[in-house]
C-alpha positions as a Markdown table, in Angstrom:
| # | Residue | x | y | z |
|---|---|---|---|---|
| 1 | Unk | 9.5 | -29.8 | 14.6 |
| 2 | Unk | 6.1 | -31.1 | 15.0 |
| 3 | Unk | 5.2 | -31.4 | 18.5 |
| 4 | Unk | 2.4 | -34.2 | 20.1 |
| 5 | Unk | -0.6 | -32.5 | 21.6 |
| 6 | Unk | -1.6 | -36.2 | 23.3 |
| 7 | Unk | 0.8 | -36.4 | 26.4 |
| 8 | Unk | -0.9 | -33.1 | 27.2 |
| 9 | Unk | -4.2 | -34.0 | 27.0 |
| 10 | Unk | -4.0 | -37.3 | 28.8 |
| 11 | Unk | -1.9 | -34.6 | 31.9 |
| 12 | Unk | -5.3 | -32.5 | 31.5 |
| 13 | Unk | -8.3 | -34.9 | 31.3 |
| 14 | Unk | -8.0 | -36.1 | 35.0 |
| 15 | Unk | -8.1 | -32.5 | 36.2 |
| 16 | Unk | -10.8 | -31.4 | 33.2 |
| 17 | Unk | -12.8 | -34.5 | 34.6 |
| 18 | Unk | -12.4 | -33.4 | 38.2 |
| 19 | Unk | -13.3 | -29.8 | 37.3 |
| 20 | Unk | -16.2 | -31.5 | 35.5 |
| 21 | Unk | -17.7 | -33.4 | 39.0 |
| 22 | Unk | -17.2 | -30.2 | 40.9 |
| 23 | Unk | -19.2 | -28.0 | 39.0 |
| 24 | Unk | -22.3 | -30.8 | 37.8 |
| 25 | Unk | -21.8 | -32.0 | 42.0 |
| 26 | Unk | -22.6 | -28.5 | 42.7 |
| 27 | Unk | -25.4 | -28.1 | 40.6 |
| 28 | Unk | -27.5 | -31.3 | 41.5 |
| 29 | Unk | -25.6 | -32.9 | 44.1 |
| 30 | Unk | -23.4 | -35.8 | 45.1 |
| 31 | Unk | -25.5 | -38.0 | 44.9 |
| 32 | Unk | -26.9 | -37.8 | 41.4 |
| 33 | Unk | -23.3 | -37.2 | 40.4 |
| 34 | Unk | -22.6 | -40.5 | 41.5 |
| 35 | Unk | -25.8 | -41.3 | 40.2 |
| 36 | Unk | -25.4 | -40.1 | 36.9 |
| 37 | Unk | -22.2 | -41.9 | 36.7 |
| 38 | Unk | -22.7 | -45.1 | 37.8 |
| 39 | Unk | -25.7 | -44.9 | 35.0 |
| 40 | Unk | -23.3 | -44.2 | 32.5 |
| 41 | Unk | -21.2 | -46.7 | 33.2 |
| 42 | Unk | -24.2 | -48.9 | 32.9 |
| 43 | Unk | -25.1 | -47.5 | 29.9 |
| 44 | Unk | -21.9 | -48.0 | 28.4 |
| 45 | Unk | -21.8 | -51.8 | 29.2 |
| 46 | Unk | -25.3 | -52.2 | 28.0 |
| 47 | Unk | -24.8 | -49.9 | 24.4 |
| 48 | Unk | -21.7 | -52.0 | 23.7 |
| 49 | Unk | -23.5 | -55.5 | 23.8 |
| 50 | Unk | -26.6 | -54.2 | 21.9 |
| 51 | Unk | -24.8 | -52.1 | 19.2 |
| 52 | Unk | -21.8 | -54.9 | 19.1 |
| 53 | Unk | -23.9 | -57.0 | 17.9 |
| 54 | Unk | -25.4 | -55.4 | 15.3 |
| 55 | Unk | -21.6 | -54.7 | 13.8 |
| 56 | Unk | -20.8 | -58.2 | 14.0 |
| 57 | Unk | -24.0 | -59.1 | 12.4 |
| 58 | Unk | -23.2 | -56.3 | 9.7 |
| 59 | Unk | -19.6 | -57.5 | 9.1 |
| 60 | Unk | -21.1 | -61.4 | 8.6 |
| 61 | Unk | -23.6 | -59.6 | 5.4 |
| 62 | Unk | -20.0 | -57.4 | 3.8 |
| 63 | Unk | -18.5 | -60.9 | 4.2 |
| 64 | Unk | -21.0 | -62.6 | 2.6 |
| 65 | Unk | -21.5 | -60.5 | -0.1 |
| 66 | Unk | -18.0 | -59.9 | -1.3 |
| 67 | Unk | -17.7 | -56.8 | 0.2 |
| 68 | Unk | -14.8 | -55.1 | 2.2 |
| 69 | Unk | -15.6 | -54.8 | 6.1 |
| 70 | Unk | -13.0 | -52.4 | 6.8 |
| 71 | Unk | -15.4 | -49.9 | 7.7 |
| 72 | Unk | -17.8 | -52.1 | 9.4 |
| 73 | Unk | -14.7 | -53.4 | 11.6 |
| 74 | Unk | -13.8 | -49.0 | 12.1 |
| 75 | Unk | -17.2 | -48.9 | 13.2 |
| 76 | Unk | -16.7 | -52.0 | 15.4 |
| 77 | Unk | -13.0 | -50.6 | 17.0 |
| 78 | Unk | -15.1 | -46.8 | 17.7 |
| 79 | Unk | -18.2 | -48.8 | 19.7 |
| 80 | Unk | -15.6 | -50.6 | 22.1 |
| 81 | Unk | -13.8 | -47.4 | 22.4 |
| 82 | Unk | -16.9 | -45.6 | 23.1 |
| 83 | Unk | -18.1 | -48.3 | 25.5 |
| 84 | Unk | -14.9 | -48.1 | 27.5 |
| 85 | Unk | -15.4 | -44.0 | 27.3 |
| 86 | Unk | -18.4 | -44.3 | 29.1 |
| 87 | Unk | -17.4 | -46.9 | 31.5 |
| 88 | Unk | -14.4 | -44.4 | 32.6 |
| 89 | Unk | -15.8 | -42.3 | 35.2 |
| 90 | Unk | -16.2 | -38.6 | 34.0 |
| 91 | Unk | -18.6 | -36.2 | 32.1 |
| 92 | Unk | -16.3 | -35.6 | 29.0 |
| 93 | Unk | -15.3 | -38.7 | 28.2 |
| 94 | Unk | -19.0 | -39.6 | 28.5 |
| 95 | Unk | -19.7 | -37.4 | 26.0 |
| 96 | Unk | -17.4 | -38.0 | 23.8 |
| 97 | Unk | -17.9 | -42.1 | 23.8 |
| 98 | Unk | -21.8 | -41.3 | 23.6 |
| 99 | Unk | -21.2 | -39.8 | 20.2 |
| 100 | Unk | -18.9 | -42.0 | 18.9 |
| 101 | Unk | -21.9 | -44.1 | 19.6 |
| 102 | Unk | -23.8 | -42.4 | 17.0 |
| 103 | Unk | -23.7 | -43.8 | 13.1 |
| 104 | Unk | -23.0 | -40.4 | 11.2 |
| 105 | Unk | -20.1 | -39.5 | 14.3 |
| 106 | Unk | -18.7 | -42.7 | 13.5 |
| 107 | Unk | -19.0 | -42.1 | 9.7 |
| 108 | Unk | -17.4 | -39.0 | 9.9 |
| 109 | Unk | -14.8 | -40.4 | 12.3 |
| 110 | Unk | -13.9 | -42.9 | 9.7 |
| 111 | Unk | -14.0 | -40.8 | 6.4 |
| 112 | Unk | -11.0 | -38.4 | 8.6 |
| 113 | Unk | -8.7 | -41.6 | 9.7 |
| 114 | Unk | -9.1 | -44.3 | 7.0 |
| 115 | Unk | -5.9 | -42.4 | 4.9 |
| 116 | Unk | -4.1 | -42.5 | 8.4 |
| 117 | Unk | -4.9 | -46.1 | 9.1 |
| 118 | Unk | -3.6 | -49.8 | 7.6 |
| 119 | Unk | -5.6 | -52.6 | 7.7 |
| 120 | Unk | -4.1 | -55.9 | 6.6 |
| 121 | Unk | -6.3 | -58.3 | 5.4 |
| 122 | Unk | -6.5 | -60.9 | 2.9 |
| 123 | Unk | -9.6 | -59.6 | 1.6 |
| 124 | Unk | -9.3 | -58.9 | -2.5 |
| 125 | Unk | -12.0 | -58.4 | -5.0 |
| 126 | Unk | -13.7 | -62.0 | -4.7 |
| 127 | Unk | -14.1 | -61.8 | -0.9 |
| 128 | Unk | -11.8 | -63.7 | 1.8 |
| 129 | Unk | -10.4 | -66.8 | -0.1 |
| 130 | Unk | -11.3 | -70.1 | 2.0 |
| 131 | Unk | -9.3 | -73.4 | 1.1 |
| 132 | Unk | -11.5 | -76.4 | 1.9 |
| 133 | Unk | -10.2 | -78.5 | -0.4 |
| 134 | Unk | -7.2 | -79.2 | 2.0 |
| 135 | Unk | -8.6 | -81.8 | 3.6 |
| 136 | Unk | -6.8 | -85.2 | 4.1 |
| 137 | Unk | -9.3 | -88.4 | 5.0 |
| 138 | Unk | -7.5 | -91.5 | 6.2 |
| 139 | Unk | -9.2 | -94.7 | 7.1 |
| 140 | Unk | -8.8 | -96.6 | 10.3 |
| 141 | Unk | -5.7 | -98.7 | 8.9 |
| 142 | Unk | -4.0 | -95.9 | 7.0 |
| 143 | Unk | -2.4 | -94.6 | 10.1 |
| 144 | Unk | -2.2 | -95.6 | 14.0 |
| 145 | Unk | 0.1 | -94.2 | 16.9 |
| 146 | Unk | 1.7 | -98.0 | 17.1 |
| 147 | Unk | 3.3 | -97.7 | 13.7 |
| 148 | Unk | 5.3 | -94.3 | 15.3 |
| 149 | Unk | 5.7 | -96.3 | 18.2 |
| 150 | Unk | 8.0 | -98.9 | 16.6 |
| 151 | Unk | 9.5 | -97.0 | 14.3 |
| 152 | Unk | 10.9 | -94.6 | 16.8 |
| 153 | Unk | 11.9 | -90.3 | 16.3 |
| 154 | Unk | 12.9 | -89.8 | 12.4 |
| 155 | Unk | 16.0 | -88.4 | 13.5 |
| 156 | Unk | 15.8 | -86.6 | 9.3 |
| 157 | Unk | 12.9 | -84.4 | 10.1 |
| 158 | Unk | 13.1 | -80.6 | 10.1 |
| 159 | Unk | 11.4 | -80.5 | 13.7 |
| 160 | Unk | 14.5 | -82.1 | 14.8 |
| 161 | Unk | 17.0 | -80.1 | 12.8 |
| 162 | Unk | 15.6 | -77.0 | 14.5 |
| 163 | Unk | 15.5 | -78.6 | 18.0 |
| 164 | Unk | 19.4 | -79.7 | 17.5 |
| 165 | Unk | 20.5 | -76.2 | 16.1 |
């Protein structure tokens, strides 16, 4: 019988985090502990727009070049999850987003859950397959809202099968 660790730890972390303001309040003070994490808060809001972008950006070049973005979008899902880490208020999970913020944590992050994980995409070898060619151009007198007007509901479309079932 295998047994989740997770309830546990999310009972714990509000009294590991409290323990954690008690003994940095006592070593420099309330007010740097507020301090400290109001910056990281801050910090949190500012990483995620500087180092979100530079996922995106990265995604857009795997794209491009016929690559799979998988990891690029791991990478992507750990910054917001580090971002929010930091914004919580508390010293471990400030730690712990603030090295998910770093590349080779992330790496090695990835590289543990990608057997665990299922991304569904319609990527394949060639890259994401884009139909343009579905593209229907009428002129002015091909179609106008009149022509429905007088013609009335088509009582044999499927819309209205559905709607009368």
């Amino acid at each position: 019988m295998r047994i989740s660790l997770l309830p546990l730890f999310l009972l714990a972390l509000p009294l590991l985090e409290i323990a954690g303001f008690v003994v940095v309040g006592r070593e420099v003070g309330a007010l740097a502990t507020v301090g400290l994490v109001l910056a990281s808060s801050f910090a949190g809001v500012l990483l995620l727009r500087h180092q979100g972008f530079g996922v995106m950006t990265r995604i857009r070049t795997e794209m491009a070049a016929g690559r799979d973005p998988r990891g690029q979008l791991a990478h992507g899902a750990m910054i917001v999850v580090a971002a929010i880490l930091l914004i919580i208020p508390g010293f471990i999970t400030d730690i712990v987003g603030l090295l998910l913020f770093l590349p080779p944590v992330r790496d090695l992050a990835w590289s543990k859950l990608k057997g665990r994980i299922v991304v569904a995409s319609n990527f394949s070898t060639g890259g994401f397959r884009r139909q343009r060619d579905k593209v229907i151009d009428l002129d002015y007198g091909d179609y106008s809202r009149e022509d429905d007007l007088k013609r009335g509901p088509d009582h044999n479309s499927p819309w209205r099968r559905l709607k009368d079932d």
